[in-house]
N, C-alpha and C positions, 0 to 999 in steps of 0.2 A: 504494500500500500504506500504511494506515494504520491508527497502535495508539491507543489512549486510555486513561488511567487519571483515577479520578474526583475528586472533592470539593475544590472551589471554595469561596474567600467573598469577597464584595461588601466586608462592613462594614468599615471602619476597628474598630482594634481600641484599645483605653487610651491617649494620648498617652506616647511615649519621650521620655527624655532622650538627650541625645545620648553620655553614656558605655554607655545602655542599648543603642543602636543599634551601639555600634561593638564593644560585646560581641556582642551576638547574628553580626554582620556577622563576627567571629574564628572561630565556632562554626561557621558555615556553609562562610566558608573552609577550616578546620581538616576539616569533614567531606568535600568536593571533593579535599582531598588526600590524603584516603586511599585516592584514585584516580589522580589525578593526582600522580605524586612527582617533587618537584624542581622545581614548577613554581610557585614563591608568583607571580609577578608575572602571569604568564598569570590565575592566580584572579583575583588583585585586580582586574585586568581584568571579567572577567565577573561580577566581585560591581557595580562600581563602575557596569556597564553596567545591571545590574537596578536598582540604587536610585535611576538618572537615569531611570529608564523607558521605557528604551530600548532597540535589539535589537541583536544580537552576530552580527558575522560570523566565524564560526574556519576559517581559511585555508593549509592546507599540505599537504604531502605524506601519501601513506598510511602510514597504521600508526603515527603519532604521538597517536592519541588526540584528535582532533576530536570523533567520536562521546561516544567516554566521557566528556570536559568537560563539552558538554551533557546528557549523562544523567545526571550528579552532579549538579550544580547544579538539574537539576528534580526529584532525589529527594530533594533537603537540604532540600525545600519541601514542606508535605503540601498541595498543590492541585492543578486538575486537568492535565493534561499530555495531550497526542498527540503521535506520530511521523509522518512523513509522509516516506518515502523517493523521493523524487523522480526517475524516470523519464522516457524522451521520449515514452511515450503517458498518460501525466498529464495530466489535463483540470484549466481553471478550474475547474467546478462537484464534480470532486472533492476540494477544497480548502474551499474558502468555502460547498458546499453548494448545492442545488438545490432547486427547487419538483418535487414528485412528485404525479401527480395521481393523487389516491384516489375512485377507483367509487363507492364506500360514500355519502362526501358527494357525488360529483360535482366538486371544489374540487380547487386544486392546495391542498397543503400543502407547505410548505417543512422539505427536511430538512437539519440545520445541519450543514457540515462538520466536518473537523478544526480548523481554524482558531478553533473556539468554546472554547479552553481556556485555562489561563492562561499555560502556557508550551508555545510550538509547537518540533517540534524539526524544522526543516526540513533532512533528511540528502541532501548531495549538490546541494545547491539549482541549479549550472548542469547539471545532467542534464537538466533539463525543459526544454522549450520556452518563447521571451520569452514566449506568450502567457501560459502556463502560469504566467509570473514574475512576468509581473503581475498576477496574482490579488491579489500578497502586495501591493501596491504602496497601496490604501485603508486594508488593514487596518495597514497599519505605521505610515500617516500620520496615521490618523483615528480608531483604533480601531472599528472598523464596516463592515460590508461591506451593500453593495447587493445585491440580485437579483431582475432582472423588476419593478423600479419600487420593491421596499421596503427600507429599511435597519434594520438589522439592530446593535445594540451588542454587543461584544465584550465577555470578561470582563475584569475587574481585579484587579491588573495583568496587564497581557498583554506577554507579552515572546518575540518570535521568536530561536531559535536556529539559526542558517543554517550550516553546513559546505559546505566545497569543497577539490576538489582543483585546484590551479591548473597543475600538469606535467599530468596528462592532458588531454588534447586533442579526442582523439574522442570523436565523440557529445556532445560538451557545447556549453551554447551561455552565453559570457561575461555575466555580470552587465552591463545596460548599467547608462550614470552616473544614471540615474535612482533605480534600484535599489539599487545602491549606496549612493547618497546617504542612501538610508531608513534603513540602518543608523545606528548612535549610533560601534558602536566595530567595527574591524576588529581580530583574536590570530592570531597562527600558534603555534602551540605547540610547535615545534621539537622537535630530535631530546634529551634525555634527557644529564648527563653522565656517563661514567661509572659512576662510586659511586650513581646515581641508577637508572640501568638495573640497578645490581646486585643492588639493593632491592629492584626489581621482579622481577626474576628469581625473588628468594627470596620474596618476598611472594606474588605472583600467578603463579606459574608452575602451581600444582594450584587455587588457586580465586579466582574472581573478582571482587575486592571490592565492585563493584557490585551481588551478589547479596546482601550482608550490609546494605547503604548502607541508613541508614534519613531520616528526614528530622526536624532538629533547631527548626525553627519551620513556621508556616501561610501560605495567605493573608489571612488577619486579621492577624495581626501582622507581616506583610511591609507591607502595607497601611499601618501606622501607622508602621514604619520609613521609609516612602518619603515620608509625608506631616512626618516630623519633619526629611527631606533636602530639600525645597522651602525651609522654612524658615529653610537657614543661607542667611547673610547673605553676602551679594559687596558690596564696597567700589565705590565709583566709579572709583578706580587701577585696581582689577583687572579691573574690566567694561571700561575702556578698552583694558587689555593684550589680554584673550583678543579686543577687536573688531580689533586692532592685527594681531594675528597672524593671522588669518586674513584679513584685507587682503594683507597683503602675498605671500602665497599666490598674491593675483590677477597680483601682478604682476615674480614671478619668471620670470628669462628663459629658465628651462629650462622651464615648465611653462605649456600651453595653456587649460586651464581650472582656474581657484582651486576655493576650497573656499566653499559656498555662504552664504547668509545662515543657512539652519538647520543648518548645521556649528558657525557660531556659538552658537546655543543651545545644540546638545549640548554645546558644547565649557563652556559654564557650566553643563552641569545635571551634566556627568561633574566638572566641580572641585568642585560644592558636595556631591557622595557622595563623592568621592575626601578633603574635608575630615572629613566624616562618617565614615567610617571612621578617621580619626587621632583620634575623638571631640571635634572640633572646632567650632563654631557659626559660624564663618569663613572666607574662602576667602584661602586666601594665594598669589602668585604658585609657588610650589614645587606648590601641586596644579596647577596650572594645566598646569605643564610635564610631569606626573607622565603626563600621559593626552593629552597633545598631539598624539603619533606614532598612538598606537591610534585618535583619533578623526578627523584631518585626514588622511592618507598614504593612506587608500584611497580619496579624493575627488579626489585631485589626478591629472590628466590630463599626461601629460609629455610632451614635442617628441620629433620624431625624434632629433634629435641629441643629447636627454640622454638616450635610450634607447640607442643605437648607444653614447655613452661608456660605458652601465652604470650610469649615475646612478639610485638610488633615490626613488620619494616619502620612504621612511622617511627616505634622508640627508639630503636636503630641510630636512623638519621637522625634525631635529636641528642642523642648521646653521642655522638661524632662530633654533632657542629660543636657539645660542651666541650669536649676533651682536647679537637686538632686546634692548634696554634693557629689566631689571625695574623695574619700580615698585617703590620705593624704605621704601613701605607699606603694609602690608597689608589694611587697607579693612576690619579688624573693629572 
């Protein structure tokens, strides 16, 4: 089952400053939460993962608004979007699209899936079959999808948003590590506290604010925002620390498999947005640790025995950032 809403742009749009970028970036937030209430650091999350160019796993129980994160965040954007609810008789080629052959010419003709937008919301994503999940596995790497011999470019930016429930069980079939991997940042967006759900109570209990949600920039000017976030600078200190840390990932005794070579990069292209949003041109060991847990903890593979103790990837990665040495400078 699949929806799509239209209007896309290619171009890069006027060059930002970077107090321009972390304005717009407030404005975007600020509109996410008038869906999502009480939840600033989940956003930052999902803002930080779009301006690294990268795609967002949101992970938890029902009825905390998985859904609705991603459907904010692709209406705070006027480009193009599709849904794609993810079911176990879900086919690759209804994803990525198929050649269809037309009479008329004789010729196949390729009809493009959902996957051709800028923001995919893939709902539900272990419902489908691995086959099914690796569809997504070119287009998250490559931006581009193959079929029957030709490749195909995606839009820009293109940024998958993947949900799941990890307590159900049936009928699902687990994200393998490959898959995983392709993400930039894994959010759960937890249960709500209180005075937060109280909000919502009074707020959205007769209408739904996502029917009101309008979208406060494009993809052109997301385009130039994300082209002025390549450009903040990482220091040598700090490109040492975040290669540091995800080293040592390899070689903790609770944990079977580390966090890969392109964990590393996400994990500097999430500090140099996460800087970009403090309107910064710099990347200081503090982003670094800010998006640490969201980007390495759903890479990490853990032993029997730190699962039987209940050990965490997340405590992991927070008992790391307390113990490894900051550099001392911040390499702007």
């Amino acid at each position: 089952m699949t929806t799509t809403s239209s209007r896309s742009g290619r171009d890069a749009g006027p060059a930002l400053g970077l107090a321009e970028v972390a304005e717009l970036s407030a404005r975007v937030a600020a509109n996410i939460q008038r869906v999502i209430v009480g939840k600033p650091d989940v956003v930052r999350v999902a803002l930080v993962t779009l301006l690294a160019e990268g795609h967002l796993l949101v992970e938890d129980v029902p009825g905390v608004g998985k859904t609705s994160l991603a459907k904010a965040l692709a209406r705070s954007i006027d480009c193009s979007v599709s849904r794609v609810q993810f079911t176990p008789d879900l086919l690759p080629g209804d994803i990525t699209g198929m050649s269809i052959y037309n009479r008329q010419t004789t010729e196949f003709e390729f009809r493009p899936g959902p996957v051709f937008a800028n923001i995919v919301i893939a709902d539900e994503i272990n419902r489908a079959s691995p086959k099914t999940q690796s569809a997504l596995l070119e287009c998250m790497a490559e931006n581009q999808v193959t079929v029957d011999g030709a490749t195909y470019a995606l839009a820009s930016p293109f940024m998958v948003l993947a949900t799941q429930n990890p307590i159900e069980m049936d009928g699902t079939y687990p994200l393998p590590e490959a898959q995983r991997d392709r993400f930039t940042a894994r959010v759960s967006v937890g249960y709500p506290d209180p005075s937060a759900e109280l909000a919502m109570v009074d707020e959205h209990a007769t209408v739904d604010p996502l029917d009101s949600l309008g979208p406060v920039t494009d993809a052109r000017r997301l385009h130039a925002v994300i082209e002025a976030v390549r450009h903040v600078r990482l220091g040598p200190e700090v490109r040492q620390y975040c290669v540091d840390l995800v080293g040592i990932t390899r070689r903790l005794p609770e944990v079977r498999l580390g966090a890969s070579p392109r964990a590393t990069l996400q994990l500097v292209r999430a500090a140099k947005a996460q800087a970009a949003l403090a309107g910064r041109g710099f990347v200081v060991p503090d982003d670094v640790q800010a998006v640490a847990v969201p980007v390495l903890a759903h890479r990490l593979l853990l032993t029997p025995d730190a699962q039987a103790s209940r050990r965490s990837a997340v405590d992991l990665v927070r008992g790391l950032l307390g113990r490894h040495p900051v550099p001392s400078r911040s390499g702007g």
